[in-house]
N, C-alpha and C positions, 0 to 999 in steps of 0.2 A: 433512751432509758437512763433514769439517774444513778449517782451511785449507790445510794439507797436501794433504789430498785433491786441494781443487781444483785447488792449485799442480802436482799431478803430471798431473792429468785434461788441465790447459790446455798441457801441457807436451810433453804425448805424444798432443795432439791436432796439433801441429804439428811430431811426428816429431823433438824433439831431445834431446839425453842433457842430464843435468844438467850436464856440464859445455860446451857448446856455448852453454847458455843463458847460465850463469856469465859465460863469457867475453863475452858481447854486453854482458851487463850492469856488468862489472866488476866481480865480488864472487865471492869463495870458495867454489867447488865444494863443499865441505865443511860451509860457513855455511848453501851455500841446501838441500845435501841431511837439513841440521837442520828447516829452513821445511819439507818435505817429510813430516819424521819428526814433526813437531809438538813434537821436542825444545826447538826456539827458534823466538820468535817477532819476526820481520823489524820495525823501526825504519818509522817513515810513510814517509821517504823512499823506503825499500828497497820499501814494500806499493806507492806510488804509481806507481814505476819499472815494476813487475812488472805492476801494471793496466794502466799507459799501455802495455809491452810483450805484454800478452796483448791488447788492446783491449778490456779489462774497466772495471767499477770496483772504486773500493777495498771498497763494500759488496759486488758478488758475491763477493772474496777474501772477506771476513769472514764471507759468510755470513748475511746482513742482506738479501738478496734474492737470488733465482733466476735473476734474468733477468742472464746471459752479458753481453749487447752492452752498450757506454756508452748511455746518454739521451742525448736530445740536448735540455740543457737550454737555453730561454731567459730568465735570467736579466735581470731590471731593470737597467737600463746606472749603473753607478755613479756618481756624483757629478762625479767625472775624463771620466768617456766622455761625462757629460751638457754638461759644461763644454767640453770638444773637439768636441762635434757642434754647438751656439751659438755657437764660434767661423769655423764654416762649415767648406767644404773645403779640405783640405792644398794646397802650393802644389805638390807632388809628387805623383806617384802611385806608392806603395810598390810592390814587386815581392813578389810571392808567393815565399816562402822558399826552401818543398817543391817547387816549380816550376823554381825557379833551377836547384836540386842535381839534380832527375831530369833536367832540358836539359844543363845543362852539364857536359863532362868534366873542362876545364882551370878550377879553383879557387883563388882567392887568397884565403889567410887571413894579414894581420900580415906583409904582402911576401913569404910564401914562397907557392910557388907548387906545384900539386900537380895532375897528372892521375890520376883517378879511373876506378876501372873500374866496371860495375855495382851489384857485390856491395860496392865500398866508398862508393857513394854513398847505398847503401840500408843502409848503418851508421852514413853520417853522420848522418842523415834518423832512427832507432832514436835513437841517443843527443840527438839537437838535440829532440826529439818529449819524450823524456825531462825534459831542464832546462826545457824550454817550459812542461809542463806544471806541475814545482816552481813556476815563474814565479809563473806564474797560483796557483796554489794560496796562493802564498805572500800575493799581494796579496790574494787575499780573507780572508785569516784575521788581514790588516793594516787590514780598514775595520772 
């Protein structure tokens, strides 16, 4: 199966038109209906986007394995997580991110202030999941 393929399979497994998904994702109806055609093939960030939005990986996009669902890898704590976890525990306790956003409707981002309905808190959550995951990607490909 191509990646086209897949990208259409995973696409109309969850009942949306290419341009429905486009728009979540921010990129051209036109660009991703090429990803489809196997005319053009999508940049890592764009493959990554599309994994973390299908909740795939970038290997079932490629076609490097079969199996649909992420892993759930555990990963050696890096040099940084080994050094933070020797320093003991934070004098805080973080608030879980995706937790805040599905509790709360009224959101302050940069002193504007915004209530949220459902369906746009479960965009914010899609695109935050998005850069989250660049994050990450980006720091391991920096050790």
């Amino acid at each position: 199966m191509t990646v086209g393929e897949r990208l259409k399979k995973l696409r109309h497994e969850r009942g949306l038109s290419q341009q429905a998904l486009s728009d979540q994702l921010g990129i051209n109806r036109s660009t991703y209906a090429r990803y489809e055609t196997n005319d053009n093939q999508a940049d890592y960030e764009t493959l990554l986007a599309l994994a973390t939005f299908f909740g795939t990986s970038v290997d079932y996009l490629l076609g490097r394995t079969e199996h649909a669902g992420m892993a759930e890898a555990s990963p050696s704590p890096s040099s940084r997580e080994q050094q933070d976890a020797a320093a003991g525990p934070p004098a805080y306790k973080p608030r879980d991110l995706h937790q805040l956003i599905k509790e709360e409707s009224a959101l302050q981002f940069d002193g504007d202030l915004l209530h949220l309905n459902e369906k746009e808190r479960e965009d914010l959550l899609l695109h935050l999941r998005v850069a989250w995951m660049m994050i990450k990607e980006k720091r391991r490909t920096q050790q």
